[in-house]
TORKOL-501033 format. One record per residue (C-alpha): residue number from 1; x, y, z. Coordinates in steps of 0.02 Angstrom, whole numbers, padded with zeros to 5 digits, always signed. Example, Ala and Ser with C-alpha at 12.3 -4.5 7.8 and 13.67 -1.06 7.14 Angstrom:
<recs>
<1, <+00615, -00225, +00390>>
<2, <+00684, -00053, +00357>>
</recs>
This chain:
<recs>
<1, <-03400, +00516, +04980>>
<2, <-03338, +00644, +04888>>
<3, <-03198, +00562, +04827>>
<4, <-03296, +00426, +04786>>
<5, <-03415, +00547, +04672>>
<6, <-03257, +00615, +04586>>
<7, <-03197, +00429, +04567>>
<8, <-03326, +00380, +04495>>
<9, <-03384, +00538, +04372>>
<10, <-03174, +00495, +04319>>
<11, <-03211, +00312, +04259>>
<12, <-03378, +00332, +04175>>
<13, <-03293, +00495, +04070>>
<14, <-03145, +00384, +04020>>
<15, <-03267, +00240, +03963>>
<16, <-03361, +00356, +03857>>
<17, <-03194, +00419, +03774>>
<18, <-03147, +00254, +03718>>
<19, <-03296, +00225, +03630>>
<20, <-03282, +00385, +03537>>
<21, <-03096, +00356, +03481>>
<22, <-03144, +00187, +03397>>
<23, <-03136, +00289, +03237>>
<24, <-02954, +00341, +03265>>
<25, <-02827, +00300, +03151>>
<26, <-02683, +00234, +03186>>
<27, <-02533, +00321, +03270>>
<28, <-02404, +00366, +03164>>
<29, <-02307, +00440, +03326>>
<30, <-02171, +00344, +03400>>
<31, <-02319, +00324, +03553>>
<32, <-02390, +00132, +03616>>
<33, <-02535, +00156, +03711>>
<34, <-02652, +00037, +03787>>
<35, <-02794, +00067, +03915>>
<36, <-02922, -00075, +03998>>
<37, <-03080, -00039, +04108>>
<38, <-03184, -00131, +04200>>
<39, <-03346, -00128, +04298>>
<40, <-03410, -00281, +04371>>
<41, <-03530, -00302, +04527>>
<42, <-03642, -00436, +04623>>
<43, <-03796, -00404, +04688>>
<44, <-03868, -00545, +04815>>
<45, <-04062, -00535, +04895>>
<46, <-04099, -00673, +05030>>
<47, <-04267, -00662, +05118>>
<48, <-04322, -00798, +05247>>
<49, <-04174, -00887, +05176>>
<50, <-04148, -01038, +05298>>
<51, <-03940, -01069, +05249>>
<52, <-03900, -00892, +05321>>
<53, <-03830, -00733, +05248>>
<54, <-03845, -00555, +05228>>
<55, <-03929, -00458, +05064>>
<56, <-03787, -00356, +04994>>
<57, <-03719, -00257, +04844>>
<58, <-03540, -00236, +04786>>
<59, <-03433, -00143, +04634>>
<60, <-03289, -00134, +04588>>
<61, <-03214, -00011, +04466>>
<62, <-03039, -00047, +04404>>
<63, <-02931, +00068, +04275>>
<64, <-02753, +00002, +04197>>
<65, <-02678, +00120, +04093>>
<66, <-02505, +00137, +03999>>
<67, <-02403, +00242, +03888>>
<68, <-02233, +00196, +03810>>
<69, <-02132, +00304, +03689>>
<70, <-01977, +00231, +03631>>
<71, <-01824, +00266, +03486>>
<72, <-01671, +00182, +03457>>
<73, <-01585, +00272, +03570>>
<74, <-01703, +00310, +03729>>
<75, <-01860, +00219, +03784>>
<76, <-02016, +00313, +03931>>
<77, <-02125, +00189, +03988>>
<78, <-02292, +00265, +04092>>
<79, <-02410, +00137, +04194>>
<80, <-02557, +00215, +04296>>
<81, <-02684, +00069, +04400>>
<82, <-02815, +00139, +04477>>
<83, <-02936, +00043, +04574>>
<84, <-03087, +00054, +04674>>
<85, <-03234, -00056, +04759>>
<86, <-03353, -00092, +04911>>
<87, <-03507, -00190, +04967>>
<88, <-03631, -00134, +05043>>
<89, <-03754, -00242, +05189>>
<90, <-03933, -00217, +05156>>
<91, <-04013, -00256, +05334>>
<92, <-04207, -00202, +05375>>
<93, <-04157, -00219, +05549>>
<94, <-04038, -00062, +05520>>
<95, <-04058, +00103, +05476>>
<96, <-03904, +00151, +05385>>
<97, <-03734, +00041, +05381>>
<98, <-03567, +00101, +05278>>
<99, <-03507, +00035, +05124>>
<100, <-03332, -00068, +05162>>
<101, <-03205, -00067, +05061>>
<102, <-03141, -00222, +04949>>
<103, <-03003, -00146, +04857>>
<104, <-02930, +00051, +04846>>
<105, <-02775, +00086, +04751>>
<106, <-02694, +00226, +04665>>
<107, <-02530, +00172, +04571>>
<108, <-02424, +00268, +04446>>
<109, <-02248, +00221, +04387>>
<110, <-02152, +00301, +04284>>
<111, <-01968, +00230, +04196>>
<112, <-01849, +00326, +04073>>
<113, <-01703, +00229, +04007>>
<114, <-01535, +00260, +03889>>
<115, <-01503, +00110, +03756>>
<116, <-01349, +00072, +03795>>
<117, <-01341, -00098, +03669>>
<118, <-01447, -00212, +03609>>
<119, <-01571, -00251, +03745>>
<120, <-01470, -00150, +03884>>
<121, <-01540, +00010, +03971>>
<122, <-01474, +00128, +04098>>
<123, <-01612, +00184, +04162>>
<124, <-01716, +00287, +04314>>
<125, <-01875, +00241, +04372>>
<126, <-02023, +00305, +04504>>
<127, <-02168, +00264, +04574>>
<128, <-02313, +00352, +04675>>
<129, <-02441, +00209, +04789>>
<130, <-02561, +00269, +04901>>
<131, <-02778, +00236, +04940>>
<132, <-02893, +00355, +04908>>
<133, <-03027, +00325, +05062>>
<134, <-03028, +00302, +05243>>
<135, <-02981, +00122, +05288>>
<136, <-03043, +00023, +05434>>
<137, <-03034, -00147, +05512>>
<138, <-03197, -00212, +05498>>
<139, <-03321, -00230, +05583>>
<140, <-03241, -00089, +05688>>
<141, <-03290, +00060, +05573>>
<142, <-03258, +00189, +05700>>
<143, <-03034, +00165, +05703>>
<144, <-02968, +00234, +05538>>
<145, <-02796, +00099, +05508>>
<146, <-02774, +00206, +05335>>
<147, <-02812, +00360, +05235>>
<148, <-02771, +00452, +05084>>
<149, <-02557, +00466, +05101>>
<150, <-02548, +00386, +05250>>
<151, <-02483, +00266, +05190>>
<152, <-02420, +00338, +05040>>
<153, <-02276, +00293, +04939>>
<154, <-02138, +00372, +04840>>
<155, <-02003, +00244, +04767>>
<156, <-01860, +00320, +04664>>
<157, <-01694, +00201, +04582>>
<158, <-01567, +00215, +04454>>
<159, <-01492, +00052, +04380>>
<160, <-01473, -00076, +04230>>
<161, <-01636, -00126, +04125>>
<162, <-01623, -00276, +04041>>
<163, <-01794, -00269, +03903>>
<164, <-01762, -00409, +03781>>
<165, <-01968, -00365, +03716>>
<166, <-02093, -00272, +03772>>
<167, <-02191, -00410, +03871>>
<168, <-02025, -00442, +03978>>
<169, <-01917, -00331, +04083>>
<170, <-01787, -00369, +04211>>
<171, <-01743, -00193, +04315>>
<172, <-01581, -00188, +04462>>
<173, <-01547, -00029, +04557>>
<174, <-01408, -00034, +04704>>
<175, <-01448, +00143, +04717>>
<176, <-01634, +00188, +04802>>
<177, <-01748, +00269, +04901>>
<178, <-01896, +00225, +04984>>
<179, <-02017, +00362, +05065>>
<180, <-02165, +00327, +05174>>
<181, <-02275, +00458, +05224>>
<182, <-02394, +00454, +05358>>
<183, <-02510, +00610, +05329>>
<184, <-02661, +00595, +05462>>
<185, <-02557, +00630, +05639>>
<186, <-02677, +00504, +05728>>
<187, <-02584, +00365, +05633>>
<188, <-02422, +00454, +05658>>
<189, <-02420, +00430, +05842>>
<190, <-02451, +00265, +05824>>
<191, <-02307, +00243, +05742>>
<192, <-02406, +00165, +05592>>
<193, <-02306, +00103, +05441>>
<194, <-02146, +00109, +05516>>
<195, <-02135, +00299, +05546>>
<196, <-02073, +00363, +05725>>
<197, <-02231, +00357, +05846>>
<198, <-02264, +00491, +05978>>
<199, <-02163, +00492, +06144>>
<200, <-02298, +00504, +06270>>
<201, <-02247, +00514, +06467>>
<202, <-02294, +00442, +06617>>
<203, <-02500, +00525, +06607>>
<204, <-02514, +00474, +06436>>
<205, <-02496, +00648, +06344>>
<206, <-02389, +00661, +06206>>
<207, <-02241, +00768, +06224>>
<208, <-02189, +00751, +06061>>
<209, <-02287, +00717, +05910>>
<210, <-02258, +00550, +05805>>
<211, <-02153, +00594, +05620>>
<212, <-02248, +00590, +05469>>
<213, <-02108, +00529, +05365>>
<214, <-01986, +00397, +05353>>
<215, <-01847, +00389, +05211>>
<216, <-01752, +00235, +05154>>
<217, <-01607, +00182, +05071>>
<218, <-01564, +00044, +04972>>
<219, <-01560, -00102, +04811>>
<220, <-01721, -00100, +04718>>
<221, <-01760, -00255, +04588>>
<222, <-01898, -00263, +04484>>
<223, <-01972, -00373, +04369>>
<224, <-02119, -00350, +04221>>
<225, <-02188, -00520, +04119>>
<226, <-02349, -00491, +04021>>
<227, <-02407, -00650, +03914>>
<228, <-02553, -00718, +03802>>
<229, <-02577, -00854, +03885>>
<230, <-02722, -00921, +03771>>
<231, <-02843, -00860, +03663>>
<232, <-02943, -00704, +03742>>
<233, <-02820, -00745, +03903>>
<234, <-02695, -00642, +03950>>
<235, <-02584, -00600, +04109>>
<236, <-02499, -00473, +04184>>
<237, <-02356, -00487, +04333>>
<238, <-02237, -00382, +04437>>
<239, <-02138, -00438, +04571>>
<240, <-02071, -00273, +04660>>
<241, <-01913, -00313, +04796>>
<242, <-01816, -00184, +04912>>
<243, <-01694, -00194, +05048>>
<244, <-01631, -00048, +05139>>
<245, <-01461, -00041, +05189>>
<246, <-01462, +00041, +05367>>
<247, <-01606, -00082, +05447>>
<248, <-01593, -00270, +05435>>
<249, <-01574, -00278, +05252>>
<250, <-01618, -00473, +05248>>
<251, <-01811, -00420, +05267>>
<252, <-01835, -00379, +05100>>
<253, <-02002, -00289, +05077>>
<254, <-02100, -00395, +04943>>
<255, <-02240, -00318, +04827>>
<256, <-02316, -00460, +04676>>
<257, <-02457, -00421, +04573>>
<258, <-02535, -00543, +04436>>
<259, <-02689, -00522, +04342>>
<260, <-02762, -00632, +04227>>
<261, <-02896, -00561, +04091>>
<262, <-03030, -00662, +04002>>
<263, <-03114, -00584, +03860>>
<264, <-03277, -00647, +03825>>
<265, <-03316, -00510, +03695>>
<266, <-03269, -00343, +03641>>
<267, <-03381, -00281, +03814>>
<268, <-03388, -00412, +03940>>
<269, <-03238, -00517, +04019>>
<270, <-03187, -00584, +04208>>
<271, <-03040, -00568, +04296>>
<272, <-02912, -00623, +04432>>
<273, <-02822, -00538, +04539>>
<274, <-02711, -00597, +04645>>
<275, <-02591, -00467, +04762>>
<276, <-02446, -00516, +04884>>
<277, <-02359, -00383, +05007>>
<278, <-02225, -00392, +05136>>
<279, <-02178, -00274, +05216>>
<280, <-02088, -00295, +05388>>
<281, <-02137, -00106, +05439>>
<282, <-02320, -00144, +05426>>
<283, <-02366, -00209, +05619>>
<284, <-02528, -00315, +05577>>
<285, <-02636, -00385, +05749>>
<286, <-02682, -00566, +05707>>
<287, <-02851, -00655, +05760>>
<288, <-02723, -00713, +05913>>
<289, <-02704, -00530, +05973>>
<290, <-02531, -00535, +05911>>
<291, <-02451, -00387, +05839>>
<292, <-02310, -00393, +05707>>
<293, <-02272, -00426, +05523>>
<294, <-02387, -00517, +05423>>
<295, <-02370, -00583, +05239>>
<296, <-02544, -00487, +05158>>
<297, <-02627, -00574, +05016>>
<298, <-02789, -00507, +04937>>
<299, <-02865, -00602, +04775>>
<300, <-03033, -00529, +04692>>
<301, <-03119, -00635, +04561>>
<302, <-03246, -00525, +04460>>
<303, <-03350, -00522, +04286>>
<304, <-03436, -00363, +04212>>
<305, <-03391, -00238, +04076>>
<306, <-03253, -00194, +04010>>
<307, <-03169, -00113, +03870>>
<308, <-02993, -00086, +03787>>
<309, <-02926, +00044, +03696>>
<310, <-02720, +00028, +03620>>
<311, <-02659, +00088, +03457>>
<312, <-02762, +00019, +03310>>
<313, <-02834, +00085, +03136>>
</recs>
């Protein structure tokens, strides 16, 4: 709750910053910067409603932020998503029932590059993925599947950058790393995310505890297309792709991400988002019982507030 406090005290502060910069003139520094929030929320009441359902609220907060300095002979490119939401079940037959979680995300990436010619970078990137509340597999809200760092991810390549504008970016690394780390132990044992899980003998007690990290090696690709698709539409991709070299290097882990923004006004717009991961780590227990890799897809349609803030006079 706490975190959701400082979460939330974090997006309300940035909104009223934008509106005070709306004054600013424009930058003269070498600096492109370009921030969107959003709020948007549903709230349903159903009383002696004969279709069925349950009263509920939901929010969800959502922060995309990015900085890019660039010269003619170097370019730094900064992207930070943050994201956060939950409904909550309003039942007078219950006391008290937890807010669930719809969406958690903390996701900063960070890319420096060397012009080498024309549109032609060497360049090194990194990234930093991980949740910031306890996750659980609903309606079981007793068995934490995922916490703050566990997973969390640290991705690291150098390569060739091929930018021919700023909307478009093609990025190839035969040299990478991948690092998962598993911080809560109870996970750890399990052997969640593809870390070594506890050995346990014959009683069930563990005789040795269950590694809270796993590095990888490997190619890293990458690929970046923004577009205005329309008027007051616009989208935004990545496709992320990594094989590692010592452990079947044909299942490529597989991480898209589109969104597509429409602007209503200078406050209010809806969104899509639509996420695909693949990762053949991640052991997943289908409705069958079955336990192994699944192909996770998660798509949130929402309208509410937002606001935009880049470099303008």
């Amino acid at each position: 709750m706490n975190k959701l406090l400082f979460f939330s005290l974090y997006f309300f502060s940035f909104i009223s910053f934008s509106q005070d910069t709306l004054s600013v003139k424009k930058d003269t520094s070498k600096w492109t910067l370009k921030t969107l929030y959003s709020l948007s929320g549903t709230q349903t009441t159903l009383s002696n409603w004969n279709a069925g359902g349950r009263t509920n609220v939901s929010v969800i907060g959502f922060i995309s932020a990015s900085a890019y300095y660039k010269t003619n002979r170097m370019k730094w490119e900064n992207d930070v998503n943050l994201a956060l939401g939950g409904i909550k079940y309003i039942d007078r037959t219950t006391s008290h029932e937890n807010m669930q979680k719809t969406d958690d995300r903390i996701d900063v990436s960070s890319k420096f590059g060397h012009h080498l010619n024309k549109s032609k970078y060497f360049s090194v990137i990194g990234g930093f993925k991980t949740q910031s509340l306890d996750g659980y597999n609903y309606p079981n809200d007793s068995v934490i599947i995922s916490t703050f760092m566990a997973p969390g991810y640290i991705n690291c390549a150098i390569g060739y950058d091929y930018v021919p504008s700023d909307n478009f970016g093609i990025f190839i690394s035969p040299f990478a790393t991948k690092m998962t780390f598993v911080k809560s132990q109870f996970l750890a044992d399990k052997g969640a995310f593809g870390v070594d899980k506890a050995i346990i003998n014959e009683v069930g007690e563990i005789i040795k505890k269950g590694k809270q990290f796993r590095g990888e090696f490997g190619a890293y690709f990458k690929i970046k297309w923004n577009k205005t698709v329309a008027k007051n539409i616009e989208m935004k991709s990545k496709l992320d792709l990594f094989s590692n070299y010592n452990q079947n290097p044909q299942n490529i882990d597989v991480n898209a991400e589109t969104i597509f923004t429409f602007k209503v006004n200078s406050w209010f717009s809806s969104s899509i988002q639509l996420n695909l991961v693949y990762d053949d780590d991640i052991m997943i227990k289908d409705s069958f019982g079955r336990t192994g890799p699944r192909t996770q897809f998660k798509s949130i349609i929402g309208m509410g507030i937002s606001y935009s803030m880049k470099n303008f006079s």
